[in-house]
ZAMARGU-4260 file (C-alpha; in steps of 0.2 Angstrom, whole numbers, plus 5000, padded with zeros to 4 digits):
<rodrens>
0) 4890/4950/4989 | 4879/4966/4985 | 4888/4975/4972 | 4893/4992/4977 | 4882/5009/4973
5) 4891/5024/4969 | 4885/5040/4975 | 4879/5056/4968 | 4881/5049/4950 | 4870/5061/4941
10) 4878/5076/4950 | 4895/5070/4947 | 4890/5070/4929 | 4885/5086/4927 | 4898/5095/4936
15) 4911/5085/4928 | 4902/5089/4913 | 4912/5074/4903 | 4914/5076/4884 | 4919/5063/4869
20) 4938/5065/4865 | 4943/5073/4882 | 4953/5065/4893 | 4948/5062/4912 | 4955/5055/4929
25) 4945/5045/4942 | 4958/5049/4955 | 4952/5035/4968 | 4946/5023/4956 | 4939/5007/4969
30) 4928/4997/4960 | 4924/5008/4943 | 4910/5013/4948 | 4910/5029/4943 | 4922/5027/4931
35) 4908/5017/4921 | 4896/5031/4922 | 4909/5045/4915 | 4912/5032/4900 | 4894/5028/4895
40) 4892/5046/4896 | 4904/5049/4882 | 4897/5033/4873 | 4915/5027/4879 | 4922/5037/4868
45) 4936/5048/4882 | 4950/5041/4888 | 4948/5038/4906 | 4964/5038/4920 | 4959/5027/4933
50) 4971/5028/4950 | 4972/5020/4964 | 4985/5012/4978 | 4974/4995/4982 | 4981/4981/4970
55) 4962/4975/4974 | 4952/4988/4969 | 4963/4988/4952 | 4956/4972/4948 | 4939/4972/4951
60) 4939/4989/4940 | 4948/4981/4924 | 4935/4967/4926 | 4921/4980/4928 | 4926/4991/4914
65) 4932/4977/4902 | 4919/4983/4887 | 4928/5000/4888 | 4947/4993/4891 | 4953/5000/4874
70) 4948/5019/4884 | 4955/5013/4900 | 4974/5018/4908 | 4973/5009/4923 | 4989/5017/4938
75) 4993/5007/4954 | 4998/5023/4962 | 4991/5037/4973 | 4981/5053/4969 | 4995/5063/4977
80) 5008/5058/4964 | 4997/5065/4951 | 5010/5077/4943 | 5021/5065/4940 | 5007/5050/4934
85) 5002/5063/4921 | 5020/5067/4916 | 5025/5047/4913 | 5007/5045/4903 | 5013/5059/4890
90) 4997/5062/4886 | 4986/5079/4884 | 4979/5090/4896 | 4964/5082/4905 | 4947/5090/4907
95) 4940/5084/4923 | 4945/5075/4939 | 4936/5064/4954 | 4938/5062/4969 | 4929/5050/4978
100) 4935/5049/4995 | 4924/5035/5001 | 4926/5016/5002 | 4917/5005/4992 | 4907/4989/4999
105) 4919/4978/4993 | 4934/4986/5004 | 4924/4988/5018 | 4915/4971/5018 | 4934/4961/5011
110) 4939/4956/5029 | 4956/4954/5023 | 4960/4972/5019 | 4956/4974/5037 | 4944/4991/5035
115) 4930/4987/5042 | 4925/4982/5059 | 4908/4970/5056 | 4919/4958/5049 | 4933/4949/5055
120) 4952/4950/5048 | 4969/4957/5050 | 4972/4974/5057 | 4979/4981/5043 | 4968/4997/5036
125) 4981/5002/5023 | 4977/5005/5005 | 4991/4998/4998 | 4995/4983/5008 | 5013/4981/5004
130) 5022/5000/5009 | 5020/5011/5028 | 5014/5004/5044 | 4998/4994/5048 | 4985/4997/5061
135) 4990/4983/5072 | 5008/4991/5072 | 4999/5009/5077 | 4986/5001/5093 | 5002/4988/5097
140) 5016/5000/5099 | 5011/5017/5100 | 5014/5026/5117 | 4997/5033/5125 | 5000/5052/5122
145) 5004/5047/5102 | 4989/5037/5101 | 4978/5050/5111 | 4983/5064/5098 | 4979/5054/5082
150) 4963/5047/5090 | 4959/5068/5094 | 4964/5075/5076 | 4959/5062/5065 | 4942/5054/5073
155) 4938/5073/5084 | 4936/5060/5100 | 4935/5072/5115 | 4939/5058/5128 | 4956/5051/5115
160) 4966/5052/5133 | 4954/5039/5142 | 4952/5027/5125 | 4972/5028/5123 | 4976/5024/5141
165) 4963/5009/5139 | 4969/5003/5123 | 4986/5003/5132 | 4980/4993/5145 | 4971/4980/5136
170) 4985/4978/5125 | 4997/4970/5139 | 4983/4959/5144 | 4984/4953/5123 | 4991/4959/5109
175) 4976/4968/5098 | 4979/4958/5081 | 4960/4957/5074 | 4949/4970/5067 | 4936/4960/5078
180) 4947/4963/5094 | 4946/4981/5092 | 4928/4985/5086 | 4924/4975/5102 | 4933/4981/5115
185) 4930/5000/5109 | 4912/4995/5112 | 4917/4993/5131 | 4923/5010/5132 | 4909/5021/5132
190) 4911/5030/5118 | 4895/5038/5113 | 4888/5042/5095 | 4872/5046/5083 | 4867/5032/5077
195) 4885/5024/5074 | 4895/5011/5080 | 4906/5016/5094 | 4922/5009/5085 | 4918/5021/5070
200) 4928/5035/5074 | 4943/5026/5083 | 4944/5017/5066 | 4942/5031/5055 | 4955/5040/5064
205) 4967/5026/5063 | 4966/5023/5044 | 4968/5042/5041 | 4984/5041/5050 | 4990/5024/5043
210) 4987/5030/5024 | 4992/5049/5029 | 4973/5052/5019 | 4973/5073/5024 | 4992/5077/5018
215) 4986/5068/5001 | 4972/5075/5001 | 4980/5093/4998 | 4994/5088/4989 | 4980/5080/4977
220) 4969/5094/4976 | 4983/5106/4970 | 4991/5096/4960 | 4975/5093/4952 | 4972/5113/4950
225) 4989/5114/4939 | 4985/5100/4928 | 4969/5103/4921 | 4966/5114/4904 | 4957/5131/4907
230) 4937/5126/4911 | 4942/5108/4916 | 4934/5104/4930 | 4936/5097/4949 | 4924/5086/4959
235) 4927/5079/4975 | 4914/5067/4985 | 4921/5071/5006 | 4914/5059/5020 | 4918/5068/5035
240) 4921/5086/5041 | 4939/5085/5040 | 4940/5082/5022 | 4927/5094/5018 | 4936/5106/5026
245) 4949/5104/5015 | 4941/5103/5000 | 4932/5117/5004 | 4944/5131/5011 | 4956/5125/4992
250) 4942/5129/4981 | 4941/5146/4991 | 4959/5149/4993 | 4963/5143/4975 | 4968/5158/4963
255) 4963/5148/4945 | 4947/5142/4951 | 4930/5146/4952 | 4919/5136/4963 | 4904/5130/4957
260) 4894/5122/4972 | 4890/5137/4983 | 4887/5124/4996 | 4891/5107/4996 | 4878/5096/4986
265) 4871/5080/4996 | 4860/5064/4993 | 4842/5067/4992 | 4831/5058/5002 | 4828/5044/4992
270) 4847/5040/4990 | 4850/5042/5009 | 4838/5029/5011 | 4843/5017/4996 | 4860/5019/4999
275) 4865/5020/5015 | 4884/5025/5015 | 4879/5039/5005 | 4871/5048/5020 | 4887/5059/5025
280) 4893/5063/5008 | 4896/5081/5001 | 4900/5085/4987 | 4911/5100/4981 | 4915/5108/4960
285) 4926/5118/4953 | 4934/5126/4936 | 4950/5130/4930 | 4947/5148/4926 | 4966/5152/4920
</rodrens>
C-alpha cells in the first residue's frame, strides 16, 4: 500500500506559522501526516493535540509519530467537542489549529471502513465505527423523498428524485449491503460527471449525512475561534464547495479574526499531478486579532 501524501504541506506551514514551545491541534489528525510536518518544524519541540473520531486513524498516527511521542496528546474524539477536549487537557492556550477535511489513502483504500467505492466492503462510511447510523441503514430504510433531499443537499445531484426512486427499487429486489453494490448500481443510473466516478457524489452525500460533517464543521470552526491566544492562527484544507462555503462565509462573518488568504490557496500544477486527491483542495487562514 502507498503511503498517503498530504496536501499543501508547505503552505500549511506557513500559515500556521508553528513555533517551539506553543502548543497546536491537528483537528482531523488521520494518519499524522501533517502532524509530522508541524513537529519537525518546531524540531519536535511544540506540543501537538492530535483528534480524531476513527479508532483506526489513531493508530496508525501513534505509530507514525512514535520518534515525537513525548510531544504527542493523542484524543479519540471529534473536532466539534473541541471546547471541552481542551478544557479536560488543562493545558495552555493553543497557537494554531488544522483542519484537514479530506481522507487519507489509507481510509479510502481500507475496504473495511466502507468509504470508498473501488474497493469492496461494508457499507458503513462512519468515522467512528461504533456510535450513529451506518450507510447501509440510510440506502436500506430511508423513504424516497428523505433520501432524495440528502442526495440534493449534501452531493448538489439535480436528478436526487430519480436516483432515490431507483435506489428504492433496487432495494426490494436486494438489500444493498456492499460498498461494491452501490458504486455499481449508481453507474446504471446515468449520473453524469467531469471526470469522476458516477458514484462520487451519491457517496459523498451519504457520508456527509451519516457523520453530520457540515453541522461539525461550524461548531468546529467557532469553537476554534474562542480557543486560540490572540494572533493564533486557523487553517482549514475544504474538498468540496459545501465546505468551502462554510469556511469561507466564518472567516468573513467572524468578529476576532482576520483572514489571511484573500482567496483560497490551491495545489500547483505539479502537486495536482503527483498527488491526485489534492486536485480539489482549498485552502483558507485566519488570525485571532482579539
Amino acid at each position: 500500500m502507498r503511503a498517503h501524501q498530504p496536501v499543501m504541506v508547505d503552505d500549511v506551514i506557513k500559515y500556521l506559522n508553528p513555533q517551539p514551545g506553543h502548543i497546536y491541534i491537528d483537528a482531523t489528525c488521520g494518519t499524522g501526516n501533517h502532524s509530522y510536518f508541524i513537529l519537525r518544524k518546531t524540531s519536535g519541540r511544540c506540543t501537538l493535540i492530535c483528534i480524531d473520531k476513527d479508532p483506526r486513524a489513531i493508530m496508525r498516527a501513534r505509530s507514525y509519530l512514535k520518534e515525537f511521542s513525548e510531544n504527542v496528546i493523542f484524543v479519540r474524539d471529534g473536532f466539534e467537542n473541541i471546547l471541552e477536549i481542551v478544557k479536560n487537557l488543562k493545558i495552555d492556550i493553543p497557537s494554531g489549529i488544522l483542519f484537514d477535511l479530506g481522507f487519507s489513502y489509507e481510509q479510502i483504500s481500507n475496504g473495511s471502513a466502507g468509504f470508498g467505492f473501488r474497493q469492496d466492503g461494508p457499507l458503513d462510511m462512519r468515522f467512528d465505527p461504533e456510535t450513529g447510523i451506518s450507510a447501509r441503514d440510510v440506502v436500506n430504510n430511508f423513504s424516497v423523498d428523505k433520501l432524495a433531499e440528502l442526495l440534493k443537499k449534501y452531493g448538489e445531484l439535480k436528478n436526487s428524485l430519480r436516483i432515490a426512486r431507483l435506489i428504492c427499487e433496487e432495494r426490494k429486489r436486494r438489500k444493498f449491503e456492499t460498498t461494491r453494490h452501490l458504486s455499481d448500481f449508481i453507474a446504471t443510473c446515468g449520473i453524469s460527471g467531469k471526470g469522476i466516478h458516477p458514484a462520487t457524489r451519491v457517496f459523498q452525500a451519504i457520508r456527509i449525512y451519516v457523520n453530520n460533517e457540515l453541522e461539525n464543521l461550524s461548531a468546529g470552526l467557532n469553537s476554534a475561534a474562542k480557543i486560540l491566544m490572540q494572533g493564533g492562527r486557523i487553517v482549514v484544507i475544504s474538498y468540496h464547495s459545501l465546505e468551502d462555503r462554510i469556511v469561507k462565509n466564518f472567516m468573513r462573518k467572524t468578529h476576532n479574526l482576520k483572514i489571511l488568504t484573500k482567496k483560497p490557496i490551491v495545489p500547483d500544477e505539479y502537486e495536482k499531478k503527483t498527488n491526485p486527491s489534492s486536485r480539489s483542495a482549498k485552502m483558507r487562514a485566519a488570525e485571532v486579532i482579539s
